[in-house]
N, C-alpha and C positions, 0 to 999 in steps of 0.2 A: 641183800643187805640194804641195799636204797630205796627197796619199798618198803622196807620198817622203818626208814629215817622219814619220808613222808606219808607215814600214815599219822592220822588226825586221831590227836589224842588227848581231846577236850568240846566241849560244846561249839557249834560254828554261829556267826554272825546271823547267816540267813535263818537257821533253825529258831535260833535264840530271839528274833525277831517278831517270830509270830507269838510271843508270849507278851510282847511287852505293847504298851499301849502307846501309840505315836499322840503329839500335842500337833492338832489343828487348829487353822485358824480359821477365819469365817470366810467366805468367798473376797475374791480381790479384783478389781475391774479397773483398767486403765485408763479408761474415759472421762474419771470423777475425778472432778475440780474442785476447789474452792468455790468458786462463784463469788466472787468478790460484789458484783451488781447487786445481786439481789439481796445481800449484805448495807448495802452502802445507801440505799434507794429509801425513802420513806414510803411506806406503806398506807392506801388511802382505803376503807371501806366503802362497797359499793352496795348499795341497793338495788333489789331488782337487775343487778346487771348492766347497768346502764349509770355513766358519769358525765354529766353535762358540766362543759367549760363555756363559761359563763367569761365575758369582754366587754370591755371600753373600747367605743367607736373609734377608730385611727380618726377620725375628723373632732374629736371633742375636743375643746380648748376652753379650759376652768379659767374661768377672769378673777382674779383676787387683784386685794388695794393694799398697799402697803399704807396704813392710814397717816396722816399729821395731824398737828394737833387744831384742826379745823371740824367743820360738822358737814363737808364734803359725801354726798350721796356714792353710799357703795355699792358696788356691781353689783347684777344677779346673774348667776350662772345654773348649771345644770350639767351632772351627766352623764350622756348618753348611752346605752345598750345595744351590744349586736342581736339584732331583733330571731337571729335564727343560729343561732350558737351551735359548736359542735358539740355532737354525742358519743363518745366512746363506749362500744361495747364490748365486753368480757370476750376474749376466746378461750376456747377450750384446745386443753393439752391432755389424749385420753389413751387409754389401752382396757386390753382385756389379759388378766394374766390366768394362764390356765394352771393348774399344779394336779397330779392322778392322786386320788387318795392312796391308794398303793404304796406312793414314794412318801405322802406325808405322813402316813400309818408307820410304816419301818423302817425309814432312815432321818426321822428327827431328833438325834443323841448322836454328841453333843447339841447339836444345832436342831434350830426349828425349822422344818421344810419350805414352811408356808412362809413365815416371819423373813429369813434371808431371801427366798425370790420376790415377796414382796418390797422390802428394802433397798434392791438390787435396782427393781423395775422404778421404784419411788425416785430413785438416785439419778436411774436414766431421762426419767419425765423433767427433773429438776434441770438436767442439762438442757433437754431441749428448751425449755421455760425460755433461759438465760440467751442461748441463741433467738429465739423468739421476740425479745424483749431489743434485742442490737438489730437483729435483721427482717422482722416482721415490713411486708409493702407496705401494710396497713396503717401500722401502728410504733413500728421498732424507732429506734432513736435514730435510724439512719436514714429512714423517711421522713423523719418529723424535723429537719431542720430547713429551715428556711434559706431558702439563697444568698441573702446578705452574711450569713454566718458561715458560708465555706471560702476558705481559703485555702491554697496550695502552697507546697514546699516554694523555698527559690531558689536549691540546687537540687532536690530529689531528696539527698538523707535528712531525717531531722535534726535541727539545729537548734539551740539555746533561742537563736533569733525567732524562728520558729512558731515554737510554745510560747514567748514574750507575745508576738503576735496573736495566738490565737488566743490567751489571755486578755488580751483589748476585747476583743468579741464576748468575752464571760464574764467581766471585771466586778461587778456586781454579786461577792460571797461567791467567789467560784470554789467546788467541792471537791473535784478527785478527776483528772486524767485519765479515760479509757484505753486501753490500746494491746497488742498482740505482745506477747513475750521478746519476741524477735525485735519489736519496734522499740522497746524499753533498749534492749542492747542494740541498737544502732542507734540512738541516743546518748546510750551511755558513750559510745564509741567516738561521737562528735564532742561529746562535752571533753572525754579525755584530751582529745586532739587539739583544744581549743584551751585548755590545762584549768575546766572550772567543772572540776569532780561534784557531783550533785551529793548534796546531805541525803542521809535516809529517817526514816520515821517509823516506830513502830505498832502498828495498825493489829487488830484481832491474833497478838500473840505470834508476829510475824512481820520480817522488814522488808517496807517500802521505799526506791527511791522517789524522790521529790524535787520538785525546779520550784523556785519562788514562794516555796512553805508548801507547795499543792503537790498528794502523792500520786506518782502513778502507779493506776489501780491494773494490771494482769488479767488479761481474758482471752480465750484461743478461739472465742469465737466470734472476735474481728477476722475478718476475713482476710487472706494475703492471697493477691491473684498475681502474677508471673512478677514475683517478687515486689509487689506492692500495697501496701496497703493505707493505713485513714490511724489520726488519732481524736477522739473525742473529749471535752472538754466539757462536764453539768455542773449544773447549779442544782441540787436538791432541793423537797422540801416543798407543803404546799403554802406557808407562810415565806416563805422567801421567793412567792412566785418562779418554784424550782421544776423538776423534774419529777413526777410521783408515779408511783406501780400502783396499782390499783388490784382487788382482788374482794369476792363474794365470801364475808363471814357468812359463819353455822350453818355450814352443810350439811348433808345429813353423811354420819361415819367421817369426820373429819379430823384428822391425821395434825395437820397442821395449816398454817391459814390459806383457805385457796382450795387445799389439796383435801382429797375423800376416797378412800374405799371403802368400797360396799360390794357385798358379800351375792354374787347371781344364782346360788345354785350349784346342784351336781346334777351331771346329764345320764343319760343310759349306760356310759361309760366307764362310769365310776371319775369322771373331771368334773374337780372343783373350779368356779368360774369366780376372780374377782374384779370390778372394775374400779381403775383406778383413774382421778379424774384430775385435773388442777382449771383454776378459771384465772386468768390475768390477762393484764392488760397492761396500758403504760399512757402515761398524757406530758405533754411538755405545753405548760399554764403558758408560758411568755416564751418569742421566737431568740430574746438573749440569754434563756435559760441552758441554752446547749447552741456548742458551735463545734466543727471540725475542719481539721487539717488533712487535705487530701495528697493523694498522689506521692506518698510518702514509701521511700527505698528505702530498702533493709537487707539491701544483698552492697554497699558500698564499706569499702573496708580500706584504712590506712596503710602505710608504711610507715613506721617512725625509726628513725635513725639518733641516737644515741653520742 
């Protein structure tokens, strides 16, 4: 009698299953950011590869007259040139992406085989871009500051006092805040503690907090070493003597600025081969064009008593 009460007597889930068509979505990858930088950065075209930063001597001193109403002989001035200027040249950010035709032949529906691993790979290139552009020896915004522009916390977390500080060093159209997620909330955590809750702003369809009208911008690719890290403070812009990316229009197969794939072949194998390429660079025009705050704790945490 109780195996006719659990026998199945209608169609089953599993069965019914293989008729029906599941809704996917396109591949998903945890490592894709925003990129807020290379958002915020002006963009400068290069020729040939190569961007010469072009200065006034630290020793030039322009003689002007504030005239009266006399016929008093006015100065002559001049000036000067750094006679051997720096040259910034393009790097490359490159890969080879392989795909079998096999898999692009019979598993492109819905999705394009080739289209998503390329997309995927485009995505990953872009991230490293972004780290490249902050942590480059060469080139990254974390080399390119000059010593008079670093300053240190003066308790370890950062403080309203802080960012005011490192504002004096940028004061001149300063643009946007760099810093680690973590460093945004252990800010936020001092400004609560100190009872001056930061305004927010909102930037590319998404809120920003902000100290002194200036947002801070989010990137994990500041670095945090045994809970410490930096926050950076630009000036954009190559008319505001700012901070500019640099990158090589009309490539050949070029996707977007900078970036190019192009298409190598299929080998004995039946793999298709694409290479995918990005050129960029980054220059800081003027040494007050960016400053940072060093030595910055993000593992210090209150108590508040109520």
């Amino acid at each position: 009698m109780s195996e006719l009460k659990n026998k199945q007597t209608a169609l089953g889930d599993l069965a019914a299953r293989q008729l029906a068509i599941a809704t996917r979505t396109v591949p998903q990858m945890i490592t894709i950011s925003p990129r807020w930088l290379t958002h915020l950065l002006n963009w400068i075209p290069v020729e040939s590869g190569v961007y010469r930063l072009n200065k006034v001597t630290e020793d030039t001193n322009v003689e002007v007259d504030c005239s009266g109403r006399d016929e008093r002989e006015l100065p002559h001035t001049f000036v000067n040139y750094v006679e051997n200027p720096r040259e910034y040249n393009l790097s490359a950010v490159n890969t080879v992406l392989d795909v079998h035709t096999r898999v692009s032949d019979l598993y492109s529906k819905p999705y394009n085989q080739i289209s998503e691993q390329l997309r995927l790979t485009i995505e990953s290139i872009k991230e490293r871009q972004e780290s490249e552009l902050i942590n480059n020896k060469e080139y990254g915004l974390l080399s390119s500051i000059a010593p008079s522009q670093r300053i240190t916390t003066r308790t370890g977390a950062p403080t309203p006092d802080d960012l005011d500080a490192l504002i004096t060093k940028v004061w001149k159209e300063p643009g946007f805040f760099l810093l680690h997620p973590l460093a945004i909330a252990a800010f936020g955590r001092e400004c609560t503690r100190k009872g001056v809750p930061p305004p927010t702003v909102s930037l590319f369809g998404s809120q920003f907090m902000t100290w002194r009208g200036i947002p801070l911008i989010p990137s994990d690719k500041v670095q945090i070493v045994n809970g410490k890290t930096c926050i950076l403070l630009l000036r954009t812009g190559e008319s505001r003597q700012g901070v500019v990316g640099l990158y090589q229009p009309g490539l050949p197969g070029e996707q977007s600025p900078g970036l190019s794939v192009r298409f190598m072949g299929i080998n004995d194998k039946a793999i298709a081969s694409y290479l995918v390429s990005l050129y960029c660079s980054l220059a800081v025009l003027v040494d007050d064009a960016i400053a940072v705050l060093e030595d910055v704790d993000v593992e210090k945490y209150h108590e508040y008593k109520y």
